[in-house]
N, C-alpha and C positions, 0 to 999 in steps of 0.2 A: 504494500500500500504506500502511496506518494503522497506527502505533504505538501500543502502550497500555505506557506508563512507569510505571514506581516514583516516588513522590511525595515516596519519604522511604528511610533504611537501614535491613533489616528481616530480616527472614525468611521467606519464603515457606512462609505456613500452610495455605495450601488453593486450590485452583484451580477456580473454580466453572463453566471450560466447557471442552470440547473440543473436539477439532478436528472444525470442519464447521459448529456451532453459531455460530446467529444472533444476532449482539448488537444490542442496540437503545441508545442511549443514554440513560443513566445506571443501565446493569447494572452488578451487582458482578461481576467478573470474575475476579479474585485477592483471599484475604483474607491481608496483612501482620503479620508480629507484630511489636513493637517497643516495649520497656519496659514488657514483657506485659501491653501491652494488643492489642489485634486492631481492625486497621482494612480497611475494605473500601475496596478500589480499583476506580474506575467507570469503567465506558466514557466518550471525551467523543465519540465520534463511532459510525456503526454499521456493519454489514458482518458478515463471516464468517471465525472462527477459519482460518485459514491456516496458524498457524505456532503452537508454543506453546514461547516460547522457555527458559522454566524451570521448575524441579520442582520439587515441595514440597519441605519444609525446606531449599531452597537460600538462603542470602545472600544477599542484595541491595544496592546503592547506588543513590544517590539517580539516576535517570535512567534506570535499568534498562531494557531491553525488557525486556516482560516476555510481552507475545502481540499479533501480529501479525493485521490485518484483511485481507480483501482487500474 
């Protein structure tokens, strides 16, 4: 199973896949907010949404799961 982490502390602005969906690397898969500006966090590996471990506007730290490959 492949993780896809938080890069940085943030807030969870938007989730650009769902569960089942194909990621390829270097999709955006969550976009970040933090010192409002909006960063996009990318696949580094590819697979399929298995788990989606946080909601939008939730909090983040740096490390985060944030959605799970299988």
């Amino acid at each position: 199973m492949k993780k896809i982490v938080s890069p940085m502390a943030g807030t969870v602005w938007k989730i650009t896949k769902a569960m089942g969906d194909r990621v390829e690397y270097g999709d955006t898969v969550v976009i970040l907010e933090s010192m409002k500006m909006e960063i996009p966090v990318e696949a580094d590996s590819q697979g399929t949404v298995s788990k989606i471990v946080v909601a939008e506007g939730e909090v983040v730290d740096l490390d985060t799961v944030l959605i799970e490959l299988s």
